[in-house]
C-alpha beads as a LAMMPS data file, in Angstrom:
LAMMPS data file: protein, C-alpha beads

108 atoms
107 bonds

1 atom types
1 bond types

-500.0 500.0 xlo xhi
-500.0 500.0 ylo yhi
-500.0 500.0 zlo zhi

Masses

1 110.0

Atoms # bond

1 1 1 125.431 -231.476 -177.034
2 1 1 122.448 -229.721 -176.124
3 1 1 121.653 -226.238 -177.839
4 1 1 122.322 -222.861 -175.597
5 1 1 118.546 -222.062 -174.799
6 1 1 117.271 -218.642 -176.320
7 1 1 115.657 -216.068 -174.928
8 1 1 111.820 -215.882 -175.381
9 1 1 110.864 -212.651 -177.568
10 1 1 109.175 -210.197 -175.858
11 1 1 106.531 -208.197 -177.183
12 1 1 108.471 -205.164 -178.081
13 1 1 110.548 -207.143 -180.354
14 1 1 107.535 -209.224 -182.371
15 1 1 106.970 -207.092 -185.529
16 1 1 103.725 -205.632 -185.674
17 1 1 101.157 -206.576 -188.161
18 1 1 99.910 -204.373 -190.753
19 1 1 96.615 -202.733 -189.295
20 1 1 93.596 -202.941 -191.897
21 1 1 90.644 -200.332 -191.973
22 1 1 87.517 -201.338 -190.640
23 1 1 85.203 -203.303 -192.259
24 1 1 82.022 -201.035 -193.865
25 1 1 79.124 -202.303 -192.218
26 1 1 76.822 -203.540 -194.708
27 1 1 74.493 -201.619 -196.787
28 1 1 70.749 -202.893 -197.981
29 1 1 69.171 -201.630 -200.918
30 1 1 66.096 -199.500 -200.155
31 1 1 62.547 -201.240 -199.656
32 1 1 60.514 -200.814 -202.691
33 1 1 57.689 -198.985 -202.394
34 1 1 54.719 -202.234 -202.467
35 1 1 52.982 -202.367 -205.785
36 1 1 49.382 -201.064 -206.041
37 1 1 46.674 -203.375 -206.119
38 1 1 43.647 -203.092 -208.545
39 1 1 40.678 -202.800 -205.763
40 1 1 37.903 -204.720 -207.618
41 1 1 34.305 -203.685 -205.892
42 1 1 32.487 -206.634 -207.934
43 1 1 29.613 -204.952 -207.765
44 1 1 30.227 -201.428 -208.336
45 1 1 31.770 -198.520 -206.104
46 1 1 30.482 -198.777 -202.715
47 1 1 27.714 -201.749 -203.283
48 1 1 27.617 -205.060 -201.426
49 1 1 26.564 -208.741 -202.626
50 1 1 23.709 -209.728 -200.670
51 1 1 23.775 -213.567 -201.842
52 1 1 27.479 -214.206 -201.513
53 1 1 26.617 -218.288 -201.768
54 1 1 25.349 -217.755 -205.089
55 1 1 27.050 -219.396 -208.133
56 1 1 28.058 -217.428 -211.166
57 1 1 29.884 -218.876 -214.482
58 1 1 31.710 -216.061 -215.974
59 1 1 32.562 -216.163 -219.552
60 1 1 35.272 -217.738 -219.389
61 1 1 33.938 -220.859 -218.509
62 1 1 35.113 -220.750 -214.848
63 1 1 32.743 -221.047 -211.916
64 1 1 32.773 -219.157 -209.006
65 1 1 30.186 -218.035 -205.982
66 1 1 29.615 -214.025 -205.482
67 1 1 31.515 -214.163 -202.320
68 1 1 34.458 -216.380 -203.927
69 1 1 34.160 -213.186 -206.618
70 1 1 34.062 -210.407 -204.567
71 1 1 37.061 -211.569 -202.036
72 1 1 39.119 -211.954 -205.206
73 1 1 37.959 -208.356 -206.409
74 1 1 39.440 -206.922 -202.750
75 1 1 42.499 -209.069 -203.614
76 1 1 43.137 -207.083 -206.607
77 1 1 43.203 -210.382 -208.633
78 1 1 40.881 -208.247 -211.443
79 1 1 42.436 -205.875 -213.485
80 1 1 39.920 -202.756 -214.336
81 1 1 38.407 -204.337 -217.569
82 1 1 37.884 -207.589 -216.195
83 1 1 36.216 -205.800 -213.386
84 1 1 33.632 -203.819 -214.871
85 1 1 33.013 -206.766 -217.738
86 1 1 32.260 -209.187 -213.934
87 1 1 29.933 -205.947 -212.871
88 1 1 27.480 -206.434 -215.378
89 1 1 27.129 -209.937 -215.548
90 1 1 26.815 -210.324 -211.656
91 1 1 24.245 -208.159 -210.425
92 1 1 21.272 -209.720 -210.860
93 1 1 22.470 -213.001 -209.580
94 1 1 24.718 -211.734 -206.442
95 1 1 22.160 -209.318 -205.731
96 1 1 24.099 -206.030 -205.673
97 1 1 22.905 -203.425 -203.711
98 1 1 23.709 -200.379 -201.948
99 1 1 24.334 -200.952 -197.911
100 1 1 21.874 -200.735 -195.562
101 1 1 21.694 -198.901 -192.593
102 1 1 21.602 -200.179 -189.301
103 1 1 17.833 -199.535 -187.724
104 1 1 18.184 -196.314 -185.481
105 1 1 17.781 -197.655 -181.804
106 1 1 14.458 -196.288 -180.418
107 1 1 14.698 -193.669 -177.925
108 1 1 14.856 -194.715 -174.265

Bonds

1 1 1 2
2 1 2 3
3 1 3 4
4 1 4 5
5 1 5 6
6 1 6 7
7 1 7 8
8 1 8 9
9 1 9 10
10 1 10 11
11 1 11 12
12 1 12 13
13 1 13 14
14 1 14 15
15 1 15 16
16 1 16 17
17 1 17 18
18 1 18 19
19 1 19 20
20 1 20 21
21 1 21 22
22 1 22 23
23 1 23 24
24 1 24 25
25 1 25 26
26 1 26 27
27 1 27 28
28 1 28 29
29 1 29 30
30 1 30 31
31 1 31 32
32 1 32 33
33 1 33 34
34 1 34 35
35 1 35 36
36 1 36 37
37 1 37 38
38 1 38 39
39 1 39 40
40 1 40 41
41 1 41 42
42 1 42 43
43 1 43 44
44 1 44 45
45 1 45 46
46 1 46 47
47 1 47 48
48 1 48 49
49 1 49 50
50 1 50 51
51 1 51 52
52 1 52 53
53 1 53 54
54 1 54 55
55 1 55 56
56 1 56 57
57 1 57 58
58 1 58 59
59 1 59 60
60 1 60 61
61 1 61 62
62 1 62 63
63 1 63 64
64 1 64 65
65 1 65 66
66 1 66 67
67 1 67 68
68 1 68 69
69 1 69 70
70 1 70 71
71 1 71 72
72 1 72 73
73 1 73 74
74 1 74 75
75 1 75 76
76 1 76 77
77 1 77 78
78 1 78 79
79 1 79 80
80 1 80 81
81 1 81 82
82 1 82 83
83 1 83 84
84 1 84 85
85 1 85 86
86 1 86 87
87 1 87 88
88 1 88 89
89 1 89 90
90 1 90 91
91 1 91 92
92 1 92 93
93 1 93 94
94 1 94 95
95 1 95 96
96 1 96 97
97 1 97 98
98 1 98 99
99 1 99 100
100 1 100 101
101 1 101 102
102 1 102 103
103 1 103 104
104 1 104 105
105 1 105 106
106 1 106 107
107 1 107 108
C-alpha cells in the first residue's frame, strides 16, 4: 500500500536558525611611517659634479663614474661616514662645484 501523503511544512512551522552577529569587517594594521633615507650630496651640501662620465675607484676597490656616485648618494645608498670619506676623494676628479647661474637674458 501506498503511504498517506503528508502535508508540506510551511514556513511558520520550520524552526528557525540561530541568528549569528555580524561579521567585524576587517581591520589593517597602520602604515608605517617610510624610513628616512641618508641624502648623500657626493660632493658636498648644495654642489654639483660637472664631469659625471668620469671614473673614480673608491677605496674599496670598486669602480664607479661621478654620476653612477652621485645618483647612488640621492638614493641614500651612503650612510653619513661613507659619504663624507667619498667627498674628499671625489672632488678633484668629478669636478665639484657650486651651481651656476643661468646668464640673465639681456633686456629687450
Amino acid at each position: 500500500p501506498t503511504p498517506e501523503p503528508t502535508e508540506m511544512p510551511t514556513p511558520d512551522d520550520q524552526p528557525t536558525p540561530p541568528t549569528r552577529p555580524p561579521t567585524a569587517e576587517p581591520t589593517r594594521p597602520p602604515t608605517p611611517e617610510p624610513t628616512p633615507v641618508d641624502f648623500c650630496s657626493v660632493c658636498g651640501e648644495g654642489r654639483e659634479i660637472t664631469t659625471p662620465d668620469e671614473e673614480i675607484r673608491l677605496p674599496d676597490g670598486r669602480e664607479f663614474t661621478c654620476g653612477e656616485l652621485e645618483e647612488a648618494g640621492a638614493n641614500g645608498e651612503f650612510n653619513p661616514e661613507v659619504c663624507d670619506i667619498i667627498e674628499d676623494i671625489i672632488e678633484e676628479v668629478c669636478g665639484c662645484s657650486d651651481p651656476t647661474e643661468p646668464p640673465t637674458p639681456p633686456p629687450t
